[in-house]
Backbone as JSON Lines, residues from 0, in Angstrom:
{"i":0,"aa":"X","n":[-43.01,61.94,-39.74],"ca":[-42.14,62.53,-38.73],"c":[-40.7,62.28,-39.14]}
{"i":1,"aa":"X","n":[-40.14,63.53,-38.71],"ca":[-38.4,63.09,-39.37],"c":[-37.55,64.16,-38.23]}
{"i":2,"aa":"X","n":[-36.48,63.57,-38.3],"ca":[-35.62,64.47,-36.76],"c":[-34.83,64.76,-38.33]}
{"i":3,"aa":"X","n":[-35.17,65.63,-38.88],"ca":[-35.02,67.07,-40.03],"c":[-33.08,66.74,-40.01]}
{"i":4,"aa":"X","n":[-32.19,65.27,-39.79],"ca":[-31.16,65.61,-40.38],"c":[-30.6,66.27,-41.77]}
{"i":5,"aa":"X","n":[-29.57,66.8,-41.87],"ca":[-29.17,67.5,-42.99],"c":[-29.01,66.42,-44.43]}
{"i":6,"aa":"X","n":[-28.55,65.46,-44.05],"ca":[-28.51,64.22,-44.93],"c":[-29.15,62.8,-44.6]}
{"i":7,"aa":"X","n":[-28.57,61.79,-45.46],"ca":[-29.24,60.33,-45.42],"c":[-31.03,60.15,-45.38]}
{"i":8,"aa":"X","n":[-31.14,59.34,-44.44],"ca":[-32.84,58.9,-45.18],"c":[-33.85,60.32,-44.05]}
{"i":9,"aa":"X","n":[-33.53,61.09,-43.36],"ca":[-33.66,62.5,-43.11],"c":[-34.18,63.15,-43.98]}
{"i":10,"aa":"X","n":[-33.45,63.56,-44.41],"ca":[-33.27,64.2,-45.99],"c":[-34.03,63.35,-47.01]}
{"i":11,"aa":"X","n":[-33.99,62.33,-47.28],"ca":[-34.57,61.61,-48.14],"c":[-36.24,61.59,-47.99]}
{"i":12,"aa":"X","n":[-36.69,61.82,-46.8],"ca":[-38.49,61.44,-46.81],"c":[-38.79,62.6,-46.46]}
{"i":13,"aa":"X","n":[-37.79,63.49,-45.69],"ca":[-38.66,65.19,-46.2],"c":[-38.59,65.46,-47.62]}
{"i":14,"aa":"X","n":[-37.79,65.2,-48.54],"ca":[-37.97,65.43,-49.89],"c":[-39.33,65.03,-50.48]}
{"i":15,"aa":"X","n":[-38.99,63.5,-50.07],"ca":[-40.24,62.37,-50.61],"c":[-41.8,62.95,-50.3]}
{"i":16,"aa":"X","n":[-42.05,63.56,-48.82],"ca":[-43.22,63.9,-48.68],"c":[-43.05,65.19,-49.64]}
{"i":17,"aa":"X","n":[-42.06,66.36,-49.58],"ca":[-42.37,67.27,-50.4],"c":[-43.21,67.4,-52.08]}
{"i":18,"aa":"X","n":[-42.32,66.2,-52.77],"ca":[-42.59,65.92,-53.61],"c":[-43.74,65.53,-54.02]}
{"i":19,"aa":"X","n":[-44.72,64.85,-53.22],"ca":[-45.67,64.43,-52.88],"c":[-46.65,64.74,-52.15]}
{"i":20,"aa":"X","n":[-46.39,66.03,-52.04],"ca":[-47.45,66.74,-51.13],"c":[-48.21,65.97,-50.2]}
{"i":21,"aa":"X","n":[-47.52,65.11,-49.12],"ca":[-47.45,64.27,-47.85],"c":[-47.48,65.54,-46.59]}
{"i":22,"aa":"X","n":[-47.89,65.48,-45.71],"ca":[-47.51,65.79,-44.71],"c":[-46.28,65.35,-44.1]}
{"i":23,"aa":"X","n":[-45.29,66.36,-43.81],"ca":[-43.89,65.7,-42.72],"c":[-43.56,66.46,-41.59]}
{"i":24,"aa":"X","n":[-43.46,66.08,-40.26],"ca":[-43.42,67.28,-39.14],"c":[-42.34,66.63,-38.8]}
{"i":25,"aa":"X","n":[-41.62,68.0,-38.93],"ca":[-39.91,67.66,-38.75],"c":[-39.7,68.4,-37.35]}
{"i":26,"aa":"X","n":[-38.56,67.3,-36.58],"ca":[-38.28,67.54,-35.15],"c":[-36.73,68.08,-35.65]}
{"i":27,"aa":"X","n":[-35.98,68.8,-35.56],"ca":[-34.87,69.35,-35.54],"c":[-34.2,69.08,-34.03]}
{"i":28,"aa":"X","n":[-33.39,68.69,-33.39],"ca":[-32.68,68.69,-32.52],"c":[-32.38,69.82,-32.31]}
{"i":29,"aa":"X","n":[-32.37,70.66,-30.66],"ca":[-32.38,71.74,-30.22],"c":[-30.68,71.9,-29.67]}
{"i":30,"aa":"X","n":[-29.59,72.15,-30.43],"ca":[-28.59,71.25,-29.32],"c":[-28.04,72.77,-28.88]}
{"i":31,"aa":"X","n":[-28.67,74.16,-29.15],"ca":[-28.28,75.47,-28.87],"c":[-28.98,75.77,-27.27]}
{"i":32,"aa":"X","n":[-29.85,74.62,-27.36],"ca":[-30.94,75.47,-25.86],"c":[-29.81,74.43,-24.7]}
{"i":33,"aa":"X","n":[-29.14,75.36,-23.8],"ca":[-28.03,74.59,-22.81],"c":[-29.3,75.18,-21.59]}
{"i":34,"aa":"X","n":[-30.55,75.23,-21.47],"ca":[-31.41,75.96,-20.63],"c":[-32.53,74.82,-19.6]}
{"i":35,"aa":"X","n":[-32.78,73.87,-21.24],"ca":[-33.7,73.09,-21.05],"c":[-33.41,72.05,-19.99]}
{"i":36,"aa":"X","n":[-34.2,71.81,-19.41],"ca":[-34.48,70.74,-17.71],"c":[-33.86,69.75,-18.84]}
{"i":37,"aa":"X","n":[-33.03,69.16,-18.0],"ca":[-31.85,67.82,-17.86],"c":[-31.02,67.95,-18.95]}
{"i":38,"aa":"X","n":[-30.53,69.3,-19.14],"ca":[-29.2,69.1,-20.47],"c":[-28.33,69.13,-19.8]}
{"i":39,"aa":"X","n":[-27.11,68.19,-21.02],"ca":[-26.2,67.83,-20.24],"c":[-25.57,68.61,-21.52]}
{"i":40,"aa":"X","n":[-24.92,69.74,-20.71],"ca":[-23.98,70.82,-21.23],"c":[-22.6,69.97,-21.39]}
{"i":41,"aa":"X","n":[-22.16,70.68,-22.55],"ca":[-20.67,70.36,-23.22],"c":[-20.27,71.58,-24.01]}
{"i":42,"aa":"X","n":[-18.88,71.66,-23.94],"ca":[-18.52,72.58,-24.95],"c":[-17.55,72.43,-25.79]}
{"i":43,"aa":"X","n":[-18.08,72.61,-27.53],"ca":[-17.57,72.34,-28.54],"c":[-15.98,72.7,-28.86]}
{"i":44,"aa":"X","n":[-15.53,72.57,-29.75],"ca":[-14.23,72.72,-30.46],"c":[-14.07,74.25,-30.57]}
{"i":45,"aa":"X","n":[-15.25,74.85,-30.55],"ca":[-15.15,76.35,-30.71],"c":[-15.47,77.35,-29.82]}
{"i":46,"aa":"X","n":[-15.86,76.38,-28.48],"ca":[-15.73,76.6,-27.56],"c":[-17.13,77.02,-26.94]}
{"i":47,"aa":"X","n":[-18.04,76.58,-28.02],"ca":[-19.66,77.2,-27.64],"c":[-20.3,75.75,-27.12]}
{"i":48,"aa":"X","n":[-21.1,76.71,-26.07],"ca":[-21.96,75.22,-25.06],"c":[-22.98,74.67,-25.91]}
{"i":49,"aa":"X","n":[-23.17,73.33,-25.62],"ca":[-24.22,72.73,-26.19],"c":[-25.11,71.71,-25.92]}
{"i":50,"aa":"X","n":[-26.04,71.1,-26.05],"ca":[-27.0,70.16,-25.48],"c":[-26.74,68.87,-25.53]}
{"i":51,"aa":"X","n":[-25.53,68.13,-25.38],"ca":[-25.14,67.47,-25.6],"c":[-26.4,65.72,-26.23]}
{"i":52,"aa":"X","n":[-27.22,66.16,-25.23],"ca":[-28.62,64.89,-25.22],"c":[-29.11,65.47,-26.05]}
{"i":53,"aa":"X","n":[-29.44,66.64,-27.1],"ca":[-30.81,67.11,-27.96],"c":[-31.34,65.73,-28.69]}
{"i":54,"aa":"X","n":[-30.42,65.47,-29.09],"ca":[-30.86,64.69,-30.21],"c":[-31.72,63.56,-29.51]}
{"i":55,"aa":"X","n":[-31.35,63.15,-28.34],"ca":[-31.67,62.08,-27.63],"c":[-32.82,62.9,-27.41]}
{"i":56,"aa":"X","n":[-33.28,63.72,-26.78],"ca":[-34.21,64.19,-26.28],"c":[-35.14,64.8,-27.57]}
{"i":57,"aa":"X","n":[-34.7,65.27,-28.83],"ca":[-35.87,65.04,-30.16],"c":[-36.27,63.22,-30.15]}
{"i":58,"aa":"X","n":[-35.74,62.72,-29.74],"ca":[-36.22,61.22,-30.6],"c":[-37.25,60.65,-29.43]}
{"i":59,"aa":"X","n":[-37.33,60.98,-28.17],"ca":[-38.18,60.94,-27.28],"c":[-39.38,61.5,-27.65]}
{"i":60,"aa":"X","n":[-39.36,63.27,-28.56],"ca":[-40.23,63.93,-28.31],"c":[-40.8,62.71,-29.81]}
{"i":61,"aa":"X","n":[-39.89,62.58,-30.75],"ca":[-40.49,62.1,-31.85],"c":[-41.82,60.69,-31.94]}
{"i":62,"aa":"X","n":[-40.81,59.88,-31.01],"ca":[-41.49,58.34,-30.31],"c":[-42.79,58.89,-29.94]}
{"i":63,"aa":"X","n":[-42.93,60.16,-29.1],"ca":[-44.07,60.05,-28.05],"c":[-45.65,60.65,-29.17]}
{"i":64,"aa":"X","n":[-45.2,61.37,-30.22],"ca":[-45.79,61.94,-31.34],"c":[-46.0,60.74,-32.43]}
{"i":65,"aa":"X","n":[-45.27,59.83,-33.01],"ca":[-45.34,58.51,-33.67],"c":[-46.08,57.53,-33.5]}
{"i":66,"aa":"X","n":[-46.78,56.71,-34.06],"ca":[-47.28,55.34,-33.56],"c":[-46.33,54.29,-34.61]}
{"i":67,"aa":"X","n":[-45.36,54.4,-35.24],"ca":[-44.28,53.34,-36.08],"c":[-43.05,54.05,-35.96]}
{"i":68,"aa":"X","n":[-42.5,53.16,-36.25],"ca":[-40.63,53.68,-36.55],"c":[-39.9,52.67,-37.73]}
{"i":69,"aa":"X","n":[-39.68,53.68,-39.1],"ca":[-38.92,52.97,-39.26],"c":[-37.49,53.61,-39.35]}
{"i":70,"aa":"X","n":[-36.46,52.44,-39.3],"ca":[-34.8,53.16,-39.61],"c":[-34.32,52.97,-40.14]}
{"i":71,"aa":"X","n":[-33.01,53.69,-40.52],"ca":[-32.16,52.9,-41.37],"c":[-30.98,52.76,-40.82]}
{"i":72,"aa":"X","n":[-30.83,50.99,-39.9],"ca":[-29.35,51.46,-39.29],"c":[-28.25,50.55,-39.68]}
{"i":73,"aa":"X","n":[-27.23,51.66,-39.37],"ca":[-25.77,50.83,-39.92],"c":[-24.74,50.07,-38.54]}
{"i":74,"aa":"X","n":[-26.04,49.84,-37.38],"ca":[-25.63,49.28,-36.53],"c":[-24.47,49.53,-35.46]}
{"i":75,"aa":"X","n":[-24.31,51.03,-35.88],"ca":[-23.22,51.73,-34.86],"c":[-23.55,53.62,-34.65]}
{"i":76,"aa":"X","n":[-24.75,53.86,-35.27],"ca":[-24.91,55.26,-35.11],"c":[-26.08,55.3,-33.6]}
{"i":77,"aa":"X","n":[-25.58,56.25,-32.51],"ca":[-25.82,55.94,-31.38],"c":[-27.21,56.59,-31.43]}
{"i":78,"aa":"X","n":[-27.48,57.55,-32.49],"ca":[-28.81,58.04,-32.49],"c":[-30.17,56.93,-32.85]}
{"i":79,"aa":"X","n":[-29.69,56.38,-33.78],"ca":[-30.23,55.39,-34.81],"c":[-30.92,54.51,-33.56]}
{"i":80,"aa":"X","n":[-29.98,53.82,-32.44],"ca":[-29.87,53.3,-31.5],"c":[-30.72,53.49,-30.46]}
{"i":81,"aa":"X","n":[-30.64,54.49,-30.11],"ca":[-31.48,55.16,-29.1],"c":[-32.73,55.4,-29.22]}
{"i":82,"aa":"X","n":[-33.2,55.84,-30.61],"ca":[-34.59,55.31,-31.02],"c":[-35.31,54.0,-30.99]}
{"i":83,"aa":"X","n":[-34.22,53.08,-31.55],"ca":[-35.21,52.13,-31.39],"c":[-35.03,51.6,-29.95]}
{"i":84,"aa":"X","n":[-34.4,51.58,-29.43],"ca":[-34.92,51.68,-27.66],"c":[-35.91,52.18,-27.55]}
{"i":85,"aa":"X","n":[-36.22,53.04,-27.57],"ca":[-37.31,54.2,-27.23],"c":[-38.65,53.4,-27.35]}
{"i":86,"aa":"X","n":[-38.71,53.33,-29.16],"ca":[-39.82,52.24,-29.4],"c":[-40.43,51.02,-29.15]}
{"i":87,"aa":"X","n":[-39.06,50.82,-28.75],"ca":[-39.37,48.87,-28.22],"c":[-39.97,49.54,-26.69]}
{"i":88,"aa":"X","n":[-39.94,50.59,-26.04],"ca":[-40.09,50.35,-24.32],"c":[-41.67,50.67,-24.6]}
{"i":89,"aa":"X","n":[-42.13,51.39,-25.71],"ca":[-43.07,51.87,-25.42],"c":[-43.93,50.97,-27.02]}
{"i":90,"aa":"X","n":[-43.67,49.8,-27.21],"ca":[-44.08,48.72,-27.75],"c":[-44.65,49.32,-29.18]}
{"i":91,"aa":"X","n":[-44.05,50.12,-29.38],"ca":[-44.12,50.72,-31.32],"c":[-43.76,50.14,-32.16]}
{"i":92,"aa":"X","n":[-44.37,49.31,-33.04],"ca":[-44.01,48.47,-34.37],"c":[-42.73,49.38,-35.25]}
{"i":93,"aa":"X","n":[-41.92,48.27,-35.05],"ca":[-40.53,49.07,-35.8],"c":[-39.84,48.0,-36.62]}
{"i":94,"aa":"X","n":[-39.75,49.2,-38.14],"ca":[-39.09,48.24,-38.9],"c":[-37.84,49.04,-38.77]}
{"i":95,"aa":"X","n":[-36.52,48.31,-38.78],"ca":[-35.08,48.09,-38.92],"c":[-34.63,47.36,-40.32]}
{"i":96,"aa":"X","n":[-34.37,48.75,-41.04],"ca":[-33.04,48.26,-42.36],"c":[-31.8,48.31,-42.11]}
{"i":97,"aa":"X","n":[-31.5,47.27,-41.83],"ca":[-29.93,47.18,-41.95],"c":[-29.46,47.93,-43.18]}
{"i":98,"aa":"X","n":[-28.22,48.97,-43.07],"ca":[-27.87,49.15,-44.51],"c":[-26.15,49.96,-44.15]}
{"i":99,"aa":"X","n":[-25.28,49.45,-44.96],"ca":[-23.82,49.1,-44.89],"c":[-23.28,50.47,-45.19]}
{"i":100,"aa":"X","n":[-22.68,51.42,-44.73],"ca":[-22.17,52.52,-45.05],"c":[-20.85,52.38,-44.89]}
{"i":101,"aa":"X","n":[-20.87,52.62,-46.87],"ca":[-19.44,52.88,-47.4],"c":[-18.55,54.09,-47.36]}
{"i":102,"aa":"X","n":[-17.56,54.03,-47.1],"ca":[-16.84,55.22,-46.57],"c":[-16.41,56.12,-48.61]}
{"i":103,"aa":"X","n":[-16.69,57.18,-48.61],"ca":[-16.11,57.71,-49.88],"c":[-14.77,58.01,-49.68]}
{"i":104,"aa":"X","n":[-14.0,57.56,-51.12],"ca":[-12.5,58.21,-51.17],"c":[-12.38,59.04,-51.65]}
Protein backbone atom coordinates (compact mmCIF):
# COMPACT_ATOMS: atom_id res chain seq x y z
CA UNK A 1 0.00 0.00 0.00
CA UNK A 2 1.38 3.49 -0.82
CA UNK A 3 -0.60 7.03 -0.70
CA UNK A 4 1.02 7.13 -4.60
CA UNK A 5 3.17 10.51 -3.52
CA UNK A 6 5.01 12.00 -6.47
CA UNK A 7 8.38 11.65 -4.63
CA UNK A 8 10.44 10.23 -1.51
CA UNK A 9 9.86 6.65 -0.15
CA UNK A 10 6.17 6.95 -2.21
CA UNK A 11 7.83 6.83 -5.13
CA UNK A 12 10.47 4.63 -3.98
CA UNK A 13 8.27 1.21 -3.15
CA UNK A 14 5.91 1.77 -6.08
CA UNK A 15 9.04 1.51 -8.15
CA UNK A 16 10.42 -1.31 -5.87
CA UNK A 17 7.20 -3.41 -6.21
CA UNK A 18 7.25 -2.55 -9.99
CA UNK A 19 10.47 -3.80 -10.44
CA UNK A 20 9.66 -6.77 -8.78
CA UNK A 21 6.58 -7.66 -9.89
CA UNK A 22 5.06 -7.18 -6.10
CA UNK A 23 1.73 -6.19 -5.82
CA UNK A 24 1.22 -2.22 -4.75
CA UNK A 25 -2.34 -0.61 -4.30
CA UNK A 26 -1.79 2.89 -4.45
CA UNK A 27 -4.20 5.37 -2.54
CA UNK A 28 -3.73 8.79 -4.30
CA UNK A 29 -5.24 11.57 -2.20
CA UNK A 30 -8.51 12.91 -3.68
CA UNK A 31 -7.87 16.69 -2.82
CA UNK A 32 -10.19 17.73 -6.23
CA UNK A 33 -13.46 15.98 -4.70
CA UNK A 34 -14.68 19.42 -2.40
CA UNK A 35 -18.15 16.97 -2.49
CA UNK A 36 -17.11 14.24 -0.21
CA UNK A 37 -18.96 14.02 3.51
CA UNK A 38 -16.63 16.05 5.94
CA UNK A 39 -14.31 18.09 3.52
CA UNK A 40 -12.98 20.83 4.72
CA UNK A 41 -12.94 23.13 1.63
CA UNK A 42 -10.08 25.69 1.01
CA UNK A 43 -9.08 27.63 -1.78
CA UNK A 44 -5.73 27.56 -3.39
CA UNK A 45 -3.33 30.31 -4.69
CA UNK A 46 -5.15 29.91 -7.95
CA UNK A 47 -8.04 30.21 -6.57
CA UNK A 48 -9.44 26.53 -7.12
CA UNK A 49 -11.30 24.72 -4.10
CA UNK A 50 -9.86 21.89 -2.52
CA UNK A 51 -10.03 19.04 0.06
CA UNK A 52 -8.08 20.38 2.33
CA UNK A 53 -8.20 16.78 4.75
CA UNK A 54 -7.66 14.31 1.46
CA UNK A 55 -4.66 13.31 2.41
CA UNK A 56 -5.77 12.82 5.97
CA UNK A 57 -8.66 11.06 4.83
CA UNK A 58 -6.38 8.60 2.14
CA UNK A 59 -4.28 7.57 5.22
CA UNK A 60 -7.47 6.53 7.14
CA UNK A 61 -8.68 4.76 4.05
CA UNK A 62 -4.96 3.31 3.84
CA UNK A 63 -4.72 2.19 7.87
CA UNK A 64 -8.18 0.57 7.53
CA UNK A 65 -6.89 -1.63 4.25
CA UNK A 66 -3.19 -2.33 6.03
CA UNK A 67 -2.34 -4.62 8.83
CA UNK A 68 1.61 -2.72 9.27
CA UNK A 69 2.93 0.68 8.73
CA UNK A 70 6.01 1.50 7.97
CA UNK A 71 7.45 5.37 7.63
CA UNK A 72 9.82 7.39 6.96
CA UNK A 73 9.64 10.40 9.24
CA UNK A 74 11.54 13.56 9.46
CA UNK A 75 9.54 14.34 12.51
CA UNK A 76 7.71 17.44 11.23
CA UNK A 77 5.71 16.29 8.05
CA UNK A 78 2.03 16.50 9.35
CA UNK A 79 1.03 13.67 7.00
CA UNK A 80 3.79 11.31 8.11
CA UNK A 81 2.19 12.21 11.58
CA UNK A 82 -1.17 11.58 11.20
CA UNK A 83 -0.59 8.13 10.10
CA UNK A 84 1.05 6.97 12.66
CA UNK A 85 -1.71 8.15 14.94
CA UNK A 86 -4.00 6.36 12.98
CA UNK A 87 -2.03 3.11 13.58
CA UNK A 88 -1.23 3.34 17.08
CA UNK A 89 -5.37 3.89 17.78
CA UNK A 90 -6.10 0.99 15.92
CA UNK A 91 -2.96 -1.06 17.47
CA UNK A 92 -1.00 -1.72 13.93
CA UNK A 93 2.62 -2.75 14.34
CA UNK A 94 4.56 0.29 13.09
CA UNK A 95 7.94 0.73 12.24
CA UNK A 96 9.24 4.53 12.35
CA UNK A 97 12.60 5.59 10.46
CA UNK A 98 13.71 8.51 11.59
CA UNK A 99 15.49 10.10 8.59
CA UNK A 100 17.05 13.86 8.43
CA UNK A 101 16.03 15.91 5.39
CA UNK A 102 18.61 17.95 3.89
CA UNK A 103 17.58 20.99 2.29
CA UNK A 104 19.33 21.20 -1.53
CA UNK A 105 21.23 24.38 -2.63
Amino acid sequence: ISGKANSGADALIIRWCKENNYPCKEYPADWDNVTIPNAIIKTNNFNKQYNAIAGHMRNAAMIEDGNRLIVFFDGKSPGTKNIIELAKKKNIPTNIQIVEIKKEH
